[in-house]
DRENDO-1510 file (C-alpha; in Angstrom, 1 decimal, always signed):
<recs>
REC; n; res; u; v; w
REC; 1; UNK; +143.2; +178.8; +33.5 .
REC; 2; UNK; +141.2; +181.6; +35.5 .
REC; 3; UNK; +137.3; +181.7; +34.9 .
REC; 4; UNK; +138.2; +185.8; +34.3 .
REC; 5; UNK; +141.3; +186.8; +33.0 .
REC; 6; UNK; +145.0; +185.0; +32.7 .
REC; 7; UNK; +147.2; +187.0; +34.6 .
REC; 8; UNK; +149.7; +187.0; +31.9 .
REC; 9; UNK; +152.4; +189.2; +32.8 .
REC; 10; UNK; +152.7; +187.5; +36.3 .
REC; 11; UNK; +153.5; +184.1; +33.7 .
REC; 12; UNK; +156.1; +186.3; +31.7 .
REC; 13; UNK; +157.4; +187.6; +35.5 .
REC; 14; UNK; +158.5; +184.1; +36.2 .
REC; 15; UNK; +160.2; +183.2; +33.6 .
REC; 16; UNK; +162.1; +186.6; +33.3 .
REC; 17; UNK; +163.3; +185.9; +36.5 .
REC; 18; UNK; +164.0; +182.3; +36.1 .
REC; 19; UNK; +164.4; +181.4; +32.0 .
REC; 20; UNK; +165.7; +177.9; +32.5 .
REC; 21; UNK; +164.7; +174.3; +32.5 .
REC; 22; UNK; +165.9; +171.9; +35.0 .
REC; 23; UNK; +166.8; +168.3; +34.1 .
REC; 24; UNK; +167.1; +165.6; +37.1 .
REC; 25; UNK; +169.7; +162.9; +36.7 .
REC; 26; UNK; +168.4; +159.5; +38.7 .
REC; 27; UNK; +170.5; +156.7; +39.2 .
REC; 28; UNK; +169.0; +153.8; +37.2 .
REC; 29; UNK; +170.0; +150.8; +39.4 .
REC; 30; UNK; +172.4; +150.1; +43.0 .
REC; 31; UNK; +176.0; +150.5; +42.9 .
REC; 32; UNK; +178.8; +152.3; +44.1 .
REC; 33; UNK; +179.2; +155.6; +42.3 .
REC; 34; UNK; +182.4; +157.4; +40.5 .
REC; 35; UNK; +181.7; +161.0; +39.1 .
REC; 36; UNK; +183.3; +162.6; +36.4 .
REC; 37; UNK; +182.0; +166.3; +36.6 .
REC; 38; UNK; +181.9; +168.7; +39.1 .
REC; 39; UNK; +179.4; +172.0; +39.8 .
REC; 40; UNK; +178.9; +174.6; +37.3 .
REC; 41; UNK; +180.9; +172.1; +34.8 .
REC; 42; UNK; +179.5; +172.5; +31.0 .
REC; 43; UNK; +178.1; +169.1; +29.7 .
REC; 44; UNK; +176.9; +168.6; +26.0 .
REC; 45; UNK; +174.1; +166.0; +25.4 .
REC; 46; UNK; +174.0; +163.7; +22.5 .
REC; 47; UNK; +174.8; +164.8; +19.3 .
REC; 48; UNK; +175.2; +163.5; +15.8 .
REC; 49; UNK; +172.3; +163.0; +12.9 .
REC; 50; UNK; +170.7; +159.9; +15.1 .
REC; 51; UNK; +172.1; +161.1; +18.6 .
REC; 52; UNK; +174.1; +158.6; +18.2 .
REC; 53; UNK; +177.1; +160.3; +19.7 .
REC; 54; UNK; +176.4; +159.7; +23.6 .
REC; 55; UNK; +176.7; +163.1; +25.6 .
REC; 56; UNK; +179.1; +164.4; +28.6 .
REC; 57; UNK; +180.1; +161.1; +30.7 .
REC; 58; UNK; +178.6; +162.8; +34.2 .
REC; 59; UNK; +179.0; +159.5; +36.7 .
REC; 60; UNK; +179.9; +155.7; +36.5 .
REC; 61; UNK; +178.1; +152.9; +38.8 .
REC; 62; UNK; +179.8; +150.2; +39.7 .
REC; 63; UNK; +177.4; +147.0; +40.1 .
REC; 64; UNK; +179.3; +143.8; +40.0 .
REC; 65; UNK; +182.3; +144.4; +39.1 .
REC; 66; UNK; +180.5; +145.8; +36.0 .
REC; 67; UNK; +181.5; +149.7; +35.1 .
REC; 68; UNK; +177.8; +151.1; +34.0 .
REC; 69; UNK; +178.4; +154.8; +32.5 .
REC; 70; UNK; +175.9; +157.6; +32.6 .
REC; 71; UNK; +175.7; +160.3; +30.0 .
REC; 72; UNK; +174.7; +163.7; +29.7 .
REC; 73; UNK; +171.2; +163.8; +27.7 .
REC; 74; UNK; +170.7; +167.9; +28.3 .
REC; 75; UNK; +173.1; +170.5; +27.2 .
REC; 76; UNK; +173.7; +172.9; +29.9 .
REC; 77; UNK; +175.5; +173.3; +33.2 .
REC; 78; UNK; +175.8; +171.1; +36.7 .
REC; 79; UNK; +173.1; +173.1; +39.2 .
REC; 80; UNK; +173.3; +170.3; +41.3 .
REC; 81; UNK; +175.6; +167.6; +42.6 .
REC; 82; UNK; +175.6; +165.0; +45.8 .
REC; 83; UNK; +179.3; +164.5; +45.3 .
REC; 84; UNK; +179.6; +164.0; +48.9 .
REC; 85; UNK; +178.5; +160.6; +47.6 .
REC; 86; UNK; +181.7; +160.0; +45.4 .
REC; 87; UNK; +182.7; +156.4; +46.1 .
REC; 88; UNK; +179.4; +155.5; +48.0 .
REC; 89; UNK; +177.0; +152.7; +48.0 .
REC; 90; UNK; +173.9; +154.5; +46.0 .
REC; 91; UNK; +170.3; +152.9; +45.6 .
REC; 92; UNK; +168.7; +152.9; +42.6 .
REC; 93; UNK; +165.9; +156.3; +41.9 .
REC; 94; UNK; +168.5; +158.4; +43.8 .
REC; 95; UNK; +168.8; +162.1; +42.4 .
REC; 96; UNK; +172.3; +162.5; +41.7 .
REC; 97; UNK; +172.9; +165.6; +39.0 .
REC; 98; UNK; +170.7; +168.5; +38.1 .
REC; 99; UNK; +171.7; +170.2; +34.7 .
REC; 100; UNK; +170.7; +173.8; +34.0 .
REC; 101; UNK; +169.6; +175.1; +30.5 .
REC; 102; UNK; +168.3; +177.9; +28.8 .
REC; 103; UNK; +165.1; +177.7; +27.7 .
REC; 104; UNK; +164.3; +178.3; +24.2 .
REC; 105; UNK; +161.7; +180.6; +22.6 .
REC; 106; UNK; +159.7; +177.6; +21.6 .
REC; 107; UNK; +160.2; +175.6; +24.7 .
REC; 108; UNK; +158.8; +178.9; +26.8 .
REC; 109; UNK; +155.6; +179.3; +24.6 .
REC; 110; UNK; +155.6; +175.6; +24.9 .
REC; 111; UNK; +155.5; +175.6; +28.9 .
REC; 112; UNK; +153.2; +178.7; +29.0 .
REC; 113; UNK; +150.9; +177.0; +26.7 .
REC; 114; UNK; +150.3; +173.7; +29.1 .
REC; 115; UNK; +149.9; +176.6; +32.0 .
REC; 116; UNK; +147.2; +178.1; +30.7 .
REC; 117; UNK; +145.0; +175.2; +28.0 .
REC; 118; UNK; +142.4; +173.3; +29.5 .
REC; 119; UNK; +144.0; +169.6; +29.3 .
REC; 120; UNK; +142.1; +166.2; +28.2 .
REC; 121; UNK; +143.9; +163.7; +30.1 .
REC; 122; UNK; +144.1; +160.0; +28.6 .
REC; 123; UNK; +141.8; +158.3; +30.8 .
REC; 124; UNK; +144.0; +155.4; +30.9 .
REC; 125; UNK; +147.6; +154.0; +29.4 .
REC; 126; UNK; +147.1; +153.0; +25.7 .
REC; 127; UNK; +148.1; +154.3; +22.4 .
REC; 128; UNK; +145.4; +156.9; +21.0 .
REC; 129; UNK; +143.8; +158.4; +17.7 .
REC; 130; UNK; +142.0; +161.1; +16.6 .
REC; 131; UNK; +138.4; +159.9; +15.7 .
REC; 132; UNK; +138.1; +160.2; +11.8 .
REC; 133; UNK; +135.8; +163.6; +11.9 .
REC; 134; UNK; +138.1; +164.7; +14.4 .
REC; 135; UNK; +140.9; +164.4; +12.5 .
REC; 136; UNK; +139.0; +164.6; +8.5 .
REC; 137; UNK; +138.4; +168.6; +10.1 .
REC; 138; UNK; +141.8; +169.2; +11.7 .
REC; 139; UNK; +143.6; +168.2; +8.1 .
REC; 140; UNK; +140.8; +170.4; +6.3 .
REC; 141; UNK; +140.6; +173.2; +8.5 .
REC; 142; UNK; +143.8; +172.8; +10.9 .
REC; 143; UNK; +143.9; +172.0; +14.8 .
REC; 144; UNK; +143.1; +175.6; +15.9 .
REC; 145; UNK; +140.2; +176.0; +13.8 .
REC; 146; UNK; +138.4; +172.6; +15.1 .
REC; 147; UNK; +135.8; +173.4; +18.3 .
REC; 148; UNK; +135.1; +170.6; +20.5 .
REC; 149; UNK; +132.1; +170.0; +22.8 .
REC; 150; UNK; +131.0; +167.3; +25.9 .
REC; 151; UNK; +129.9; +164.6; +24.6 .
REC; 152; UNK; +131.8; +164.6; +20.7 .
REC; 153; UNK; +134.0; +161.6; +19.7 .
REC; 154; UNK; +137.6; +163.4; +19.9 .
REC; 155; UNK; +139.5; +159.7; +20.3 .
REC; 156; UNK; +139.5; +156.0; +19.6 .
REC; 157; UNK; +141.8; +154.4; +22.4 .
REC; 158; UNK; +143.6; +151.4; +21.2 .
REC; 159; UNK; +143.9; +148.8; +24.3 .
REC; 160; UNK; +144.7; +144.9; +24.4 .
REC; 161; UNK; +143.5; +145.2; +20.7 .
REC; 162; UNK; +140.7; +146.6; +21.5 .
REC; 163; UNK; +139.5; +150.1; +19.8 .
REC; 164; UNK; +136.6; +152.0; +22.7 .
REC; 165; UNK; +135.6; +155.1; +21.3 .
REC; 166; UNK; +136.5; +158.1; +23.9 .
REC; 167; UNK; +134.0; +161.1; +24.4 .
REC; 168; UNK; +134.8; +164.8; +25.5 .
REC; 169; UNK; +134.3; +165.7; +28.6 .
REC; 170; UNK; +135.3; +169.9; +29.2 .
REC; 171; UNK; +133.9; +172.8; +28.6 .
REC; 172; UNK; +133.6; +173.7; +24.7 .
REC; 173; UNK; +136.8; +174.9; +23.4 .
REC; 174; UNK; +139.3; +175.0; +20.2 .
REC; 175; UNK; +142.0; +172.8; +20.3 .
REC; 176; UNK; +144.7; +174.8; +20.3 .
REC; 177; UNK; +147.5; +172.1; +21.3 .
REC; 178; UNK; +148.1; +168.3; +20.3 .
REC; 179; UNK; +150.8; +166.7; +22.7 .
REC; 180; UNK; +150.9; +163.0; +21.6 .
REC; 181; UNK; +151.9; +161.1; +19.0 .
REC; 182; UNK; +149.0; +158.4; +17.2 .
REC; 183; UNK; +149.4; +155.1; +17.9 .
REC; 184; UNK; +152.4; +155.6; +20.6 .
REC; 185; UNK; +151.5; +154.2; +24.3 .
REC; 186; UNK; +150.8; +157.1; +26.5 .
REC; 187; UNK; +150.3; +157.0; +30.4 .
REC; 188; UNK; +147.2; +157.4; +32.3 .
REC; 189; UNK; +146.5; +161.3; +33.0 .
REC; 190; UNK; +149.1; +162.2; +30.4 .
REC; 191; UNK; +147.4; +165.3; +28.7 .
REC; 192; UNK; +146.6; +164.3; +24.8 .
REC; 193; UNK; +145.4; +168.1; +24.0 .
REC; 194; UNK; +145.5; +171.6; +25.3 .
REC; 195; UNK; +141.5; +173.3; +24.8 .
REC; 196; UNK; +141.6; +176.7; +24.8 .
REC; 197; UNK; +138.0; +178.1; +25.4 .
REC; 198; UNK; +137.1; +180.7; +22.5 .
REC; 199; UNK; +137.3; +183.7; +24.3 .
REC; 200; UNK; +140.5; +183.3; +25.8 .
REC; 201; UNK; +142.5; +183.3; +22.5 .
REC; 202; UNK; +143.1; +186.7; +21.6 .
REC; 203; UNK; +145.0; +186.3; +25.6 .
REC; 204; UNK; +146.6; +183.1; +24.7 .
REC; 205; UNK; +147.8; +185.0; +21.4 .
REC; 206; UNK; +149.1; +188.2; +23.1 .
REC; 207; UNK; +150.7; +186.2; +25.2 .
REC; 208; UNK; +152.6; +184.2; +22.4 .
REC; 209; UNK; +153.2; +187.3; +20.6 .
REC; 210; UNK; +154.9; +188.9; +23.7 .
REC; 211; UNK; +157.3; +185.9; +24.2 .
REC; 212; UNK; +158.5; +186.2; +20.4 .
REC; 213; UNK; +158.8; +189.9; +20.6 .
REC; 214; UNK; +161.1; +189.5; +24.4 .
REC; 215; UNK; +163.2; +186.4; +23.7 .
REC; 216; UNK; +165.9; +185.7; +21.6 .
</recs>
């Protein structure tokens, strides 16, 4: 976030010009490789009340005489495609497939929204709560209406059974975002919450606003 102004209509610029998100398809393991879709082929990802219902088959893997199938998990179109590897001996974090999709309304506000918060990172990989003021004044008051300051409790990390009590350390700010989940494992620099400072919200709202108003 600028110390001035977010240039917002340079944000908006880019994703006029480019409204989609990109998924990367990695091969999982070593094997000799067998693809089933080509470029610009539709896939569909998994569907069904559970996503239970596997997506587009895009590639098989051959390890052992063992037939390994990859599915779609985006719904969109093939961007990308090393089918000059068809039949080949493959190694295992190789990017294979890029699928193309449109970006929704709430995935661009979503995406603008890490752009331009302040992020508190989780200082290491453990599972994380609100402390109980922290979270006794979001249920009262709700998240945007809770200001934070260096040095308040904003988290109790939960690690090898062990509950440490973590502190704020940013400038003073609402939060305006939550992006985990209590008590689910999240990875070291992961950002738990987006802080927006108190005079860049009418911004952050116009730019929201703007993105409703455009998109379909």
């Amino acid at each position: 976030m600028r110390d001035n102004e977010i240039d917002y209509e340079h944000i908006l610029r880019e994703y006029r010009s480019d409204p989609f998100g990109y998924v990367d398809i990695l091969t999982l393991h070593t094997g000799h490789i067998r693809f089933h879709v080509r470029l610009e082929d539709k896939v569909e990802g998994p569907s069904g009340t559970w996503h239970h219902i596997p997506g587009t088959q895009l590639f098989t893997l051959r390890r052992e005489r063992n037939d390994k199938p990859k599915y779609s998990n985006a719904t969109g179109v093939i961007s990308f495609i090393r089918d000059d590897l068809e039949g080949q001996f493959v190694e295992a974090g190789e990017k294979i497939i890029t699928i193309k999709y449109p970006l929704k309304k709430r995935e661009i506000i979503e995406r603008i929204l890490r752009q331009v918060l302040l992020p508190f990172k989780a200082p290491e990989r453990a599972k994380y709560f609100f402390s109980m003021e922290i979270q006794a004044r979001i249920e009262k008051f709700g998240e945007r209406s809770v200001t934070i300051k260096p040095g308040d409790e904003i988290f109790t990390m939960s690690l090898m059974k062990r509950d440490t009590p973590v502190l704020y350390q940013g400038d003073p700010g609402i939060i305006h975002s939550i992006y985990f989940q209590p008590g689910v494992s999240v990875d070291q620099g992961t950002p738990l919450i987006g802080i927006c400072p108190p005079d860049k919200l009418p911004l952050i709202e116009k730019i929201i606003t703007r993105v409703k108003a455009e998109w379909e």
